[in-house]
N, C-alpha and C positions, 0 to 999 in steps of 0.2 A: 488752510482749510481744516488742520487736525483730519483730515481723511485715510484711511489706510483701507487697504485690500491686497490678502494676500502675503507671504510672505510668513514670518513668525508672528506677525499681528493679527487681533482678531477683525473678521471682515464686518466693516461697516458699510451700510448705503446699500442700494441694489446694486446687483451686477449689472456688470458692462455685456452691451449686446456680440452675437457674434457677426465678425465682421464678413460676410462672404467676398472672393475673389470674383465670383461670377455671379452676376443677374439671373435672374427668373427663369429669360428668355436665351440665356447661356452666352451671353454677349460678357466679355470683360467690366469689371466692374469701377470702372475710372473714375466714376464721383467721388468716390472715398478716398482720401491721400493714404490710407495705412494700403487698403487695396492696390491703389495706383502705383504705391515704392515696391510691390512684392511684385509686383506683373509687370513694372518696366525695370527690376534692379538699378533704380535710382533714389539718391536723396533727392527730399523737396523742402527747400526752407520757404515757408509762409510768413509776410512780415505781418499782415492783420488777420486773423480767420473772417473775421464780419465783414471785410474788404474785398478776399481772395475770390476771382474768377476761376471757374471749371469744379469746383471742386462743392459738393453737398457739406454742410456744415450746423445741417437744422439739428440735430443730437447734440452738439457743443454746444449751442445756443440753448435749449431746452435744456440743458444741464446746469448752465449758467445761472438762469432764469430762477433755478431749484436754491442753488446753492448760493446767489448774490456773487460769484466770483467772473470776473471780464476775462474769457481767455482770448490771447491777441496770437503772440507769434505761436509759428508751431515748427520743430525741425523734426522730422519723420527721416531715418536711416535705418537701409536693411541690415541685417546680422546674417554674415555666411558661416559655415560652416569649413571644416576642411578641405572638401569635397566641390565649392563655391556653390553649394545651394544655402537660399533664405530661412531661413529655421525659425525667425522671428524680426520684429520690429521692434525699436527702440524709438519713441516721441518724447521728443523735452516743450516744454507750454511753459510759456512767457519767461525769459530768460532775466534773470535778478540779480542787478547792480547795489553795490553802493548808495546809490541812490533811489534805489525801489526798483520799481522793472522797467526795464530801459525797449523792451520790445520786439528787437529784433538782432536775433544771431550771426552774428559775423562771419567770414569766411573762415578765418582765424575758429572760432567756436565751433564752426561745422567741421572742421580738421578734428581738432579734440573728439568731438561726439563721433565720427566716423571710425578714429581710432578705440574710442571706449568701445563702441557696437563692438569692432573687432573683438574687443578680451572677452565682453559677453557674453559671445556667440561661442567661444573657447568652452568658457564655466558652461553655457546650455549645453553643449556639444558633451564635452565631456560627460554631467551630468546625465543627460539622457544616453549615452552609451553605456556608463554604469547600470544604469537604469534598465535598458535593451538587455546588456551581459547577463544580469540576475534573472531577468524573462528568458532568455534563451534559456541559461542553466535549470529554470524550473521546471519547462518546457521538457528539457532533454530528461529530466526525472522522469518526468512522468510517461513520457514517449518508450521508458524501458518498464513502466506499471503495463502500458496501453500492449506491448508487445508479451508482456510475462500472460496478459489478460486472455490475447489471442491465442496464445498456448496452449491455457489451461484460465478459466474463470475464477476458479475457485480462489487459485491463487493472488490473480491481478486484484480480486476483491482485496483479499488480503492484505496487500500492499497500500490499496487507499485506507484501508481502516483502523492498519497499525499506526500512523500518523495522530490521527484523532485519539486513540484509545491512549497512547502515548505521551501525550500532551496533555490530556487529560487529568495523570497521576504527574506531571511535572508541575502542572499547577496547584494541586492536592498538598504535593509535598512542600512546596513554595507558602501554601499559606498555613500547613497544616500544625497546633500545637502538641502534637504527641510530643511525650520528654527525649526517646528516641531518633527524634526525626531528625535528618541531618540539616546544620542549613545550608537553605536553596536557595540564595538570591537569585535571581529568573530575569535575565533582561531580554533585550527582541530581538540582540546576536544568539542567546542559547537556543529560546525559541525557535529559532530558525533552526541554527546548527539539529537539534534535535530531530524536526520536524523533518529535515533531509537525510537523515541516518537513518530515520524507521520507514522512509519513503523507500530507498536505497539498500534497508537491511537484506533484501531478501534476493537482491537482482542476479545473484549466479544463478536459479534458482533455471533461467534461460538457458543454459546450458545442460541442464537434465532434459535425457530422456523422457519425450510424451509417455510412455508405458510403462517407465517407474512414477512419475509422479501420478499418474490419474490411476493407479492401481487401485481398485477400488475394491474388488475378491483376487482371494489368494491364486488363484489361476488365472491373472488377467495377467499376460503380456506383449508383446507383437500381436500376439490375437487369444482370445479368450480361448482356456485348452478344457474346461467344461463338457462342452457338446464334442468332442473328440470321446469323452473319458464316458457319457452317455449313451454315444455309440455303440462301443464296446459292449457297454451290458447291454443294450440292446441284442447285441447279437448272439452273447453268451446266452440270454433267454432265449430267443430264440433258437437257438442251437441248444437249450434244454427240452424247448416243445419240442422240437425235430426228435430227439434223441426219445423224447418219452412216448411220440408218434410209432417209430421204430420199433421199441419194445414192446408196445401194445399188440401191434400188426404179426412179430413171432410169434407172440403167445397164441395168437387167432390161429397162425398158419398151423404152430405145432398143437393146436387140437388144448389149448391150456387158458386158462382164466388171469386175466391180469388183477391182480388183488389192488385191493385200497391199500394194504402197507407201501405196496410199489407206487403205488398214485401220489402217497401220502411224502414219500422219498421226493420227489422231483417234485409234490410241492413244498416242500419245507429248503430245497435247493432252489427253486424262487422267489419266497418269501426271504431267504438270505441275500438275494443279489440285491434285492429291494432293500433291505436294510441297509445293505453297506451302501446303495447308494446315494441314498437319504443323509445318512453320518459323513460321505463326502459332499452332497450340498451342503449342510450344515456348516461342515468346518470348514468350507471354501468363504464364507463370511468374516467378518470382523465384530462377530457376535463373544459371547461369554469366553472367558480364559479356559485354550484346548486341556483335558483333561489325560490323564496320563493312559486310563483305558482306553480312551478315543485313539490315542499317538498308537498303542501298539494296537489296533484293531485295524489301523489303516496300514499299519507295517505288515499284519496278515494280510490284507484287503491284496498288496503289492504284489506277494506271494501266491498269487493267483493268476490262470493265466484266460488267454481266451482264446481261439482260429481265425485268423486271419482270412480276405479272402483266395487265397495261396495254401493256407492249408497248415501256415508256420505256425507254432505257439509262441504268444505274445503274452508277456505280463500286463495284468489289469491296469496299472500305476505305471509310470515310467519315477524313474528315481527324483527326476525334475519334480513332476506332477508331486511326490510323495512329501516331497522337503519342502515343497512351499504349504501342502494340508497341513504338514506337522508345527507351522507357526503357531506359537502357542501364545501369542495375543498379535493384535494388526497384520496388515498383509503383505508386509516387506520381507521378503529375507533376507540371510546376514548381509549379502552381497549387495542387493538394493538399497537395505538401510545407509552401508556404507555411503552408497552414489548419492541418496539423496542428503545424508552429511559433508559430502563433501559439497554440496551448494556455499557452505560459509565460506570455505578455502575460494571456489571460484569468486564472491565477492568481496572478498580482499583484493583478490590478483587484480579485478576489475575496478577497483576505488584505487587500487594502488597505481592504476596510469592516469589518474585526474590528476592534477594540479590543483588543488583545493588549496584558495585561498586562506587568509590568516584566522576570518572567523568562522570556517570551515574544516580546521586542522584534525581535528577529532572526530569528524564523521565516518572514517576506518574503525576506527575502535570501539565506539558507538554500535555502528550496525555487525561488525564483527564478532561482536560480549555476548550476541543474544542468545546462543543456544550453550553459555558457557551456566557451571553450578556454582552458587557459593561453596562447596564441598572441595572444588578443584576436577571433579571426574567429571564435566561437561568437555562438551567439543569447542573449537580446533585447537585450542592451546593449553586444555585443562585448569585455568584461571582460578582464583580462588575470589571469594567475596572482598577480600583484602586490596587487592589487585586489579579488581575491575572499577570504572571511573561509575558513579551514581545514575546516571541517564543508559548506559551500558546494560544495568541492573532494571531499568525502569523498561527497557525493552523486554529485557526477556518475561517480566510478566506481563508486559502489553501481549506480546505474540501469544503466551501459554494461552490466557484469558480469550482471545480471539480466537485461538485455532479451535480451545475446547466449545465454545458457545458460537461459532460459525453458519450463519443456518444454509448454506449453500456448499458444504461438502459432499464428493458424491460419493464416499465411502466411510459414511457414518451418519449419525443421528446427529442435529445438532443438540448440544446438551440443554436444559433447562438452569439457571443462576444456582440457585442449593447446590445442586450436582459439580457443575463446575468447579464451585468455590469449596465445596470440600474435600475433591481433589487438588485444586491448589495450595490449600492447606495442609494435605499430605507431603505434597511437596517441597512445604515451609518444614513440616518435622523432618524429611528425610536429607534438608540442608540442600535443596536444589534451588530454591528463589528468597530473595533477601527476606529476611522476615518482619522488617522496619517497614519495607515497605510495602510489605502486602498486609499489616496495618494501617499502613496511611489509606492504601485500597480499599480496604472495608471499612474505617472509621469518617473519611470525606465521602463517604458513595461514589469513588469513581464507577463503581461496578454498575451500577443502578444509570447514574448520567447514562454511560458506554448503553445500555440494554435498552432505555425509553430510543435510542435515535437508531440502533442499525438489530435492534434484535426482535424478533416474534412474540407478538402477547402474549402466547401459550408460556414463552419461558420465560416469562418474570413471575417467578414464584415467591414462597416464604425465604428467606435467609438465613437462617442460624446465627448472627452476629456475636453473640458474646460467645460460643461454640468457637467460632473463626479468630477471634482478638486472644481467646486465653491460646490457642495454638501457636498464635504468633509473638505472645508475651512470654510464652515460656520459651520458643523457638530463640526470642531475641535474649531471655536471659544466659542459654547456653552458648551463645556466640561472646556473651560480656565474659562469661568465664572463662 
């Protein structure tokens, strides 16, 4: 019949209907011989279909009808599995001799065909466990996105979206003609492998402390020490009215006028409290880079005490309080920053108890490269651009380009494209992300793809493009020298 379906053939004809095991009315569905072999686990060799009692056969006939072909015998045998369940049916139609089709399958034949289902069911078996294995594994990825998610949002976001941004520029670089550009042959083993290293890059990440990673102001830890530091001058003003209550009240008693210079004194000492308390909101944010008078004004600020209600003197600042306002950009300090570096170390430790398959071997090193520089002074292993493998390199400006342009961080703005990318470009001059390919980024528009599908209208703006290409031509020329 020259007919094919399925398979590595392309499909011809209409599809074949589905067969249900059970009726309408939930009764077993025994007219149909494919139904009938799965719900009694028996062969049924048919020697005429147009002959056979018990069994519905108008679909074969109306098929016939279409196609001008007589189907007569039928051998229907189930296929177990390991486990002795039916995984599927194997039907052979009109059995073909020497001399044309002879019609009906022998016992002999039905041995054979019993034994083939057997290997069949093997190949399905197998096949669909494979099949199962790679679901479970993809599963279990994402089950540690979904768990990073519940954590902390920001992050699990993170996690779906370095995949796509990432792949993104693997494609880019794949088709891309810069003279620079490495080549990328890109098959649907790297794709994959890729696509599970930036899924995967960030999973120590579970292992940080809730209160370093959502640090969001410089005094956010176990609990926000803010309104502690509030307090305080609360009370220090107040214990300045009291105090200047008091002096008023002698001067009354001893017969004397309390002057405005005195008025003038206590208030210019709480127009001061007010100031510094102001300079410590301020620099409790992750706003403008701290300035150096700010650093020693809050060092005076520390240097100050207040009355406790005991009666003790207590410094304004505690030293804690002091060294995290004195952050002189973001709101980590040194200690924090560590913790949250060492997220890579934890997701090594964590890839290193997988068993990752053959086309899977490189997704350690992969998700482990991303916070590394081409310079060699990146983390955990100080790598050099030399040294890291090209998808390694494609992460880490996947992640920079997402963390900067993220519009769901809760301790920062997310940035507008210009902004971003001309700090990535800073990053290309100061030898922190490959500069090959943070040309392929600007000259394919991965940026622009990346921004129409997970970023805010407000931040697709103008781009500076040939601004960002000569940054990364010169970048790439000093790498050739």
């Amino acid at each position: 019949m020259d007919l094919r379906l399925g398979g590595l053939s392309e499909p011809v004809g209409e599809q074949f209907p589905i067969i249900d095991l059970y009726q309408a009315d939930g009764l077993p569905n025994h007219h149909l011989v494919v139904a009938h072999t799965v719900l009694n686990d028996c062969t049924v060799n048919i020697e005429d279909a147009y002959t056979a009692k018990g069994f519905d056969f108008a679909g074969t006939r109306k098929i016939d009808q279409a196609t001008g072909y007589r189907s007569r015998a039928f051998l229907t045998v189930p296929m177990h599995n390991h486990q002795g369940d039916t995984v599927a049916v194997l039907q052979l139609l009109n059995k073909r001799t020497a001399h044309g089709i002879d019609g009906t399958f022998s016992s002999a034949d039905q041995h054979i065909a019993e034994s083939l289902a057997s290997q069949a069911a093997v190949a399905i078996t197998n096949h669909r466990l494979v099949d199962e294995m790679q679901a479970l594994f993809d599963s279990f990825v994402r089950v540690i996105a979904t768990a990073i998610d519940a954590k902390s949002a920001h992050t699990g976001a993170h996690c779906r979206r370095m995949p796509e941004a990432t792949l993104l520029l693997a494609e880019a670089t794949h088709r891309s003609q810069h003279p620079k550009s490495p080549v990328s042959p890109l098959t649907e083993d790297d794709r994959y492998e890729i696509k599970t290293a930036a899924w995967l890059h960030d999973c120590g990440k579970i292992v940080i402390p809730h209160h370093v990673m959502e640090k969001s102001t410089k005094l956010e830890g176990l609990f926000d020490r803010l309104p502690a530091i509030e307090a305080r001058f609360a009370a220090k003003q107040q214990a300045l009215c009291a105090a200047q209550l008091r002096a008023e009240l002698d001067a009354y008693r001893n017969g004397q006028l309390f002057t405005e210079e005195e008025r003038e004194v206590f208030a210019n000492k709480q127009s001061t409290l007010q100031e510094d308390l102001t300079l410590i909101r301020r620099s409790n944010t992750d706003g403008e880079y701290l300035k150096d008078q700010d650093v020693e004004r809050l060092q005076a600020i520390a240097q100050d005490t207040w009355e406790d209600i005991d009666g003790h003197r207590q410094p304004l600042l505690t030293e804690d309080e002091l060294e995290n306002l004195c952050i002189r950009h973001g709101t980590l300090n040194q200690e924090e920053r560590k913790i949250i570096e060492g997220h890579v170390i934890a997701t090594l430790d964590m890839l290193a108890e997988l068993p990752f398959p053959k086309h899977l071997q490189r997704v350690p090193e992969y998700a482990g490269g991303h916070h590394e520089r081409m310079d060699g002074s990146g983390y955990p292993n100080g790598l050099t651009r030399e040294q890291l493998s090209l998808p390694a390199r494609m992460l880490g400006i996947a992640d920079v380009f997402e963390a900067l342009t993220a519009p769901d961080r809760p301790y920062k703005t997310p940035m507008k494209l210009s902004q971003a990318l001309n700090i990535m470009g800073r990053m290309v001059e100061e030898r922190h992300l490959d500069p090959v390919l943070f040309a392929v980024f600007i000259e394919e528009g991965v940026y622009l793809d990346y921004a129409r599908q997970y970023l805010q209208n407000y931040q697709i703006d103008t781009v500076d493009i040939d601004s960002l290409l000569r940054v990364s031509i010169a970048s790439v020329d000093r790498v050739n020298d």
